[in-house]
C-alpha positions as CSV (number, residue, x, y, z in Angstrom):
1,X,-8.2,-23.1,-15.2
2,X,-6.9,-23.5,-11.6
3,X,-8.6,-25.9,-9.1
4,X,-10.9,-24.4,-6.5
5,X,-9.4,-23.1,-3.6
6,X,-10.8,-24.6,-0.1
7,X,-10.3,-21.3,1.7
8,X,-8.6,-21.2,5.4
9,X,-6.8,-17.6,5.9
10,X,-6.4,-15.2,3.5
11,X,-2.2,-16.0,4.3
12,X,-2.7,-19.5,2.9
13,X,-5.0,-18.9,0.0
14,X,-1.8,-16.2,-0.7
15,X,0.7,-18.9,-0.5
16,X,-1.2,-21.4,-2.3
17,X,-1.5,-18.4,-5.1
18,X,1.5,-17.7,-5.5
19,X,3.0,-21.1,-6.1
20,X,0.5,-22.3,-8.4
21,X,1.1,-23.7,-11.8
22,X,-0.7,-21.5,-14.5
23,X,0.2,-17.9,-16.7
24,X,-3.5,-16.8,-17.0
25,X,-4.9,-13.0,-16.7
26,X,-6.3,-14.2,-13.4
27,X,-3.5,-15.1,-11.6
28,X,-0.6,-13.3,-9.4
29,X,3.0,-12.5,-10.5
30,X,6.0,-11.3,-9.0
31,X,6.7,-8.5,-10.9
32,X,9.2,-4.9,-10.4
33,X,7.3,-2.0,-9.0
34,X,7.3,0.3,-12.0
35,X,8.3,3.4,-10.2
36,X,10.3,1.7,-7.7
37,X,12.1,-1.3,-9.4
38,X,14.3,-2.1,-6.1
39,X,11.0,-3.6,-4.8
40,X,9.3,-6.6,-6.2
41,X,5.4,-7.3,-5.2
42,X,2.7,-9.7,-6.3
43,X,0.7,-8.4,-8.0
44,X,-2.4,-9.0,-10.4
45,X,-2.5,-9.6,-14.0
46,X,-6.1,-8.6,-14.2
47,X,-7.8,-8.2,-10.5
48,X,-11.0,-8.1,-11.2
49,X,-10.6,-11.2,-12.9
50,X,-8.4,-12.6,-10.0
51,X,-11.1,-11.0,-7.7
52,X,-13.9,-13.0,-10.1
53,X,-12.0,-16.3,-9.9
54,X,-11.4,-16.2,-5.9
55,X,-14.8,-15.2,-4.8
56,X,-16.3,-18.4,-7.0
57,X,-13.9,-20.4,-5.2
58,X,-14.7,-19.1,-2.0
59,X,-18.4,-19.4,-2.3
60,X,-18.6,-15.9,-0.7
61,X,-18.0,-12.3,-1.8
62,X,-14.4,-10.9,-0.4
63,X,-13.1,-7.2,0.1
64,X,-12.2,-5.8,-3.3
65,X,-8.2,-6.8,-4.2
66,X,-6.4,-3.1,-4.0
67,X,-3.5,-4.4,-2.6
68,X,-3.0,-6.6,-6.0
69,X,-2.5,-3.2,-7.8
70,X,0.3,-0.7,-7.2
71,X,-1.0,2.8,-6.6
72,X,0.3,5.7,-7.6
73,X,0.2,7.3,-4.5
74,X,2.1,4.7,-2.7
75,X,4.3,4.8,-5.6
76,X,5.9,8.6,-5.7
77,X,6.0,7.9,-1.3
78,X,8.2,4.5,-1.9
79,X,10.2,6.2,-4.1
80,X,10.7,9.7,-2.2
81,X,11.9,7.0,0.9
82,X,14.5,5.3,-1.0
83,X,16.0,8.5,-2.5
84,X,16.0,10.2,0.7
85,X,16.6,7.0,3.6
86,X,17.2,9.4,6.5
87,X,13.8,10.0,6.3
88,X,13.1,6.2,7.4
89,X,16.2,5.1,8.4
90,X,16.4,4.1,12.4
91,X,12.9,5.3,13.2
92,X,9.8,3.5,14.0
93,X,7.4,3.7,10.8
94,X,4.1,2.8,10.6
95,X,2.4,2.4,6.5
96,X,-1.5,3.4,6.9
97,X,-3.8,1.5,4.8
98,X,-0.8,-0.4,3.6
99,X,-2.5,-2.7,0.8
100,X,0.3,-4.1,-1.3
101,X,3.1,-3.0,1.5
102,X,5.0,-1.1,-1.0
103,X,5.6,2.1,1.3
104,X,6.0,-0.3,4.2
105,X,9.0,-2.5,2.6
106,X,10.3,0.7,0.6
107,X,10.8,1.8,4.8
108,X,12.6,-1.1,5.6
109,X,15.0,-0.9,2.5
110,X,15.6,2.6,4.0
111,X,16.8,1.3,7.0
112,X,13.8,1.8,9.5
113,X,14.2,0.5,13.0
114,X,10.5,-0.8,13.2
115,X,7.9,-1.0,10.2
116,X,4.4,-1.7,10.9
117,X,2.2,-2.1,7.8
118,X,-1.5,-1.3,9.1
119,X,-4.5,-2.4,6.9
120,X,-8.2,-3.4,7.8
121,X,-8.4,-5.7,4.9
122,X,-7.5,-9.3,6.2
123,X,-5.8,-10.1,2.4
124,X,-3.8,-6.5,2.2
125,X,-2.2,-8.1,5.9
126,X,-1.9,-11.1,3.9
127,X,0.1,-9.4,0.9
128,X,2.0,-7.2,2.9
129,X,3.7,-10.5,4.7
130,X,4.4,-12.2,1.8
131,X,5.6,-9.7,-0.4
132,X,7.8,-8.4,2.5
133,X,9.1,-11.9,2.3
134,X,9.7,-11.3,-1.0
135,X,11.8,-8.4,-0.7
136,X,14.0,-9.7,2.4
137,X,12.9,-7.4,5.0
138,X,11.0,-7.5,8.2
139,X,8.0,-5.9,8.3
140,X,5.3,-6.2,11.3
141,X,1.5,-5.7,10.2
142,X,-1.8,-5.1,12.3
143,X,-5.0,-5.7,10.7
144,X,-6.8,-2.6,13.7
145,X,-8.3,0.5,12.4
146,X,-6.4,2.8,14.0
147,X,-7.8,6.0,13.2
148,X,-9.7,6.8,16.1
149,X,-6.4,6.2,18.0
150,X,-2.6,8.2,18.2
151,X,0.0,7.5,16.2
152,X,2.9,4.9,17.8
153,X,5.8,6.2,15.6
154,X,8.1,8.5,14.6
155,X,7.2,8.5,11.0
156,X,3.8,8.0,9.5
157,X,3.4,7.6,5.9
158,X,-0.1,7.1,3.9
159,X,-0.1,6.5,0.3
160,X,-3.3,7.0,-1.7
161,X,-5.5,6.8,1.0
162,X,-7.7,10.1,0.3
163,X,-9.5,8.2,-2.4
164,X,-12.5,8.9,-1.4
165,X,-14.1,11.6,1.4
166,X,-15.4,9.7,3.3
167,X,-12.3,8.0,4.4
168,X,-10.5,11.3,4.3
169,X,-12.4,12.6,6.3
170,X,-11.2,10.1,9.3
171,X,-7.6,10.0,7.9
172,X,-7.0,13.7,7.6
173,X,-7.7,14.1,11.5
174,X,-5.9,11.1,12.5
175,X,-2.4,12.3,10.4
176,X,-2.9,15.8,11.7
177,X,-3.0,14.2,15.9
178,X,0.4,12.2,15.1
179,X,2.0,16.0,13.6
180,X,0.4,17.7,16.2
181,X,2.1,15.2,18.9
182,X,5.8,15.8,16.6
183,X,5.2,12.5,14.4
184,X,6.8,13.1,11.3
185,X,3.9,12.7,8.6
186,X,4.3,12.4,4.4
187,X,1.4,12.0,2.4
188,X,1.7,10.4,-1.4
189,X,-1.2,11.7,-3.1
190,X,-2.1,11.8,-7.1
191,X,-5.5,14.4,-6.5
192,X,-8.2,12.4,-6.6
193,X,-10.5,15.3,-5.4
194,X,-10.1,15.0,-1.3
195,X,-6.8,16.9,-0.9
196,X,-7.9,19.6,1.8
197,X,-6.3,22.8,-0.1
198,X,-4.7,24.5,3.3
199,X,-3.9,21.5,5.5
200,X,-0.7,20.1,3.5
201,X,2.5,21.4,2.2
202,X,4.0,19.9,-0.8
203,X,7.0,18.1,-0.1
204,X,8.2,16.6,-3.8
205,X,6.3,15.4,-6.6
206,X,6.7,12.6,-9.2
207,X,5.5,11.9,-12.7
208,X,4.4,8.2,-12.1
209,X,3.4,5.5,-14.5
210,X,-0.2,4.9,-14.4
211,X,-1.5,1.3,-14.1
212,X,-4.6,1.9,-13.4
213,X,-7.2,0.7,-16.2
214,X,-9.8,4.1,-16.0
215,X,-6.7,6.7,-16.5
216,X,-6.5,7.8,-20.3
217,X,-2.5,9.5,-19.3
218,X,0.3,6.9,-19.2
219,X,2.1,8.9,-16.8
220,X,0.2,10.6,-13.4
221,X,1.9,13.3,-11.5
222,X,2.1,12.7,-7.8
223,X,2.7,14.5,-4.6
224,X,4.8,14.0,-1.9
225,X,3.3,16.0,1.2
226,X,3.0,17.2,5.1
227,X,0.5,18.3,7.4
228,X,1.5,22.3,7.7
C-alpha cells in the first residue's frame, strides 16, 4: 500500500504517481496504446481502484479518471492521424475533451505546427502534459470549456466525446461553427447512441480493441467522421 498523498496540483500528485515504487491494480503504468503502439500513455491498471485509492488520500471526492483509460474513440482518430499525417501535419490542431492526450500527441507525431489539448478536468490537463512528455512532443493544453466559443484552428479533432446527450448536444453545435467557418473537423466515434444520423459523413472506420470493462466484444468497431 502506497503512502497517502498530501495533495497540491493535480501535475504533482501525477508526477509523484508515476514515480512511485509499487506494481498494485491501483497504480499507473506506462504502457503502448493498443491501437496505436507508436504512443505510450499512463494509464490505469484498475481506475476505479486508482480513483478509490486517490480520493481517500485526498480527503475529498475528485472528477472521475477517464483520461487513465484509452477510449476507443480516441483510439481509431490517433490512428487515422498517423496513417494519414497530412491531415495534421503543419496545421494548428486543437484535441476537444482531450483526457489521456492520445489524439493530441498522435497530432504532434503527425507533424502538427501547434497542438492544443483542451479538457475541463484539471487531472486530464495534468495527463495530457505528462504523457506528452512521455512521447517527446510538444503539446500545449487549456483547461476552458470552449464550447460556447469558435474554433482557433485549422484542424479539430474530438474523440469519444458523444458519450452521453447531454454533452452532444453542446459539442455537436460547437464542431459544426468550426466547419461552418472552413475548420477541418474529424470525429472518432464507437456509437454510443448520440451520433446525429444526417450531420456526419463517415470518413474511415476501425475495428478497435476494447478495454473497456462493461463491453462483452474484444474488438469495437469505430468511426472516423465529418460534419457534412
Amino acid at each position: 500500500m502506497l503512502a497517502p498523498v498530501r495533495t497540491q496540483t493535480p501535475l504533482a500528485d501525477l508526477e509523484r504517481e508515476i514515480t512511485a515504487p509499487g506494481d498494485g491494480l491501483d497504480r499507473l503504468r506506462l504502457v503502448h496504446a493498443p491501437f496505436v503502439p507508436e504512443v505510450r500513455l499512463h494509464l490505469a491498471e484498475d481506475a476505479i481502484l486508482w480513483w478509490a485509492r486517490m480520493e481517500a488520500a485526498a480527503g475529498r471526492s475528485l472528477p472521475p479518471p477517464y483520461w487513465a483509460s484509452v477510449w476507443a474513440g480516441g483510439q481509431a482518430l490517433a490512428r487515422h492521424l498517423l496513417d494519414h499525417p497530412e491531415l495534421a501535419a503543419g496545421r494548428r490542431v486543437l484535441d476537444l475533451a482531450a483526457g489521456s492526450g492520445l489524439v493530441a500527441i498522435a497530432a504532434a507525431l503527425a507533424g502538427a505546427d501547434r497542438v492544443v489539448a483542451n479538457d475541463v478536468d484539471p487531472w486530464a490537463v495534468a495527463a495530457v502534459t505528462v504523457n506528452a512528455r512521455a512521447n517527446r512532443v510538444t503539446v500545449d493544453t487549456t483547461g476552458d470549456d470552449l464550447l460556447d466559443g469558435t474554433a482557433s484552428a485549422d484542424l479539430v479533432l474530438a474523440g469519444d466525446v458523444l458519450y452521453d446527450a447531454g454533452l452532444a448536444a453542446r459539442v455537436l453545435p460547437y464542431l459544426q461553427r468550426a466547419a461552418d467557418r472552413g475548420v477541418q473537423v474529424l470525429v472518432g466515434d464507437p456509437d454510443r447512441g448520440h451520433l446525429p444520423p444526417d450531420r456526419l459523413e463517415l470518413v474511415a472506420a476501425y475495428p478497435v480493441p476494447v478495454t473497456e470493462p462493461s463491453i462483452d466484444s474484444p474488438v469495437r468497431r469505430v468511426q472516423v467522421l465529418r460534419p457534412r
